[in-house]
N, C-alpha and C positions, 0 to 999 in steps of 0.2 A: 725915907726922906723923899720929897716931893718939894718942887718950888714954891706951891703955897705951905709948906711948912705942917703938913699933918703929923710927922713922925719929929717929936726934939730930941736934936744931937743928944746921945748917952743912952737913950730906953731902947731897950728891947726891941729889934726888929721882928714881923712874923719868922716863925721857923727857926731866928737864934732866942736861946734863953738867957742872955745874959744881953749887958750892951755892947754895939757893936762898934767898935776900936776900929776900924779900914776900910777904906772903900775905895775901890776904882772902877773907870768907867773901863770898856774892854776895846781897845779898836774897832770900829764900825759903828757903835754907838748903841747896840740891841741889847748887849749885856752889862749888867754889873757885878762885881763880883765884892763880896763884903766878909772882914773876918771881925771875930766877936772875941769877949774875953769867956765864954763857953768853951774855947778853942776849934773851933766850928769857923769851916770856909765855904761860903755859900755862894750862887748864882742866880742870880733874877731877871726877869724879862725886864727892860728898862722902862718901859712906857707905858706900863701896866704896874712895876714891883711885884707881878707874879712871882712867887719862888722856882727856882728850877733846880741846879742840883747839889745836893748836900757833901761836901770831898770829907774823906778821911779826916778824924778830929787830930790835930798835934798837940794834943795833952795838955796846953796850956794857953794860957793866953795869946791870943793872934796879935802881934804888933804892926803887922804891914802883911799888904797883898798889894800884887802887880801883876801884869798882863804882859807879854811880849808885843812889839812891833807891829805883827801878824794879824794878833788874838789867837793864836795856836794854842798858846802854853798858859797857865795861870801859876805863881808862885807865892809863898807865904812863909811869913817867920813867925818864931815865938819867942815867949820868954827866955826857955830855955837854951836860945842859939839855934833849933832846930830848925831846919829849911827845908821844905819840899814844893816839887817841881810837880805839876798834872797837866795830861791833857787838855785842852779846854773839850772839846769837843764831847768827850765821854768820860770824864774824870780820870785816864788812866794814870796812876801813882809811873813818874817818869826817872826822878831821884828824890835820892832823901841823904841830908847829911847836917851837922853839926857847925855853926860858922862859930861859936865861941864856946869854950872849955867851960864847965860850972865847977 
C-alpha cells in the first residue's frame, strides 16, 4: 500500500502469497510490519515498501500484529489463538503461547 493507492486493500503484497490481513506502522515511522492470511509476518522499509524480514510463519492466518511503545518487540495473533512475541530488531522468537482453547 502506498498513498497513491498502487497496492488494493486484499491482494497480495510483494513477499506475502496470500492477502495481507494487518498491518501496523512501528514507532519511529521507518518500519511496517504486515501479517497475511499465508500466516506469514513480514517487515518493510516504509518509504520504499522494500521487504525486510520474513518472522516464523504461525500456521495460519495472521489476524493482527502490533509493535510495542518502543518498536523493540513485534507481536502477532492467529486464527488458532496462537501469539508470538519477536524481537524487532533481529526477529528473535521471544514467547509463544495460546490465548484461546480450540
Amino acid at each position: 500500500w502506498t498513498p497513491g493507492g498502487e497496492v488494493k486493500p486484499g491482494k497480495p503484497a510483494g513477499g506475502h502469497t496470500d492477502e495481507v490481513t494487518a498491518l501496523v506502522a512501528v514507532p519511529g515511522g521507518a518500519v511496517l510490519a504486515s501479517g497475511s492470511a499465508d500466516g506469514t509476518v513480514r517487515t518493510w522499509e516504509a518509504g520504499k515498501l522494500a521487504p525486510g524480514r520474513t518472522l516464523p510463519p504461525l500456521g495460519d492466518v495472521v489476524y493482527a500484529v502490533a509493535a510495542s511503545p518502543d518498536g523493540g518487540r513485534l507481536a502477532a495473533g492467529g486464527h488458532a489463538g496462537e501469539v508470538r512475541v519477536w524481537r524487532a530488531a533481529d526477529g528473535q522468537e521471544l514467547v509463544r503461547f495460546v490465548a484461546s482453547p480450540r
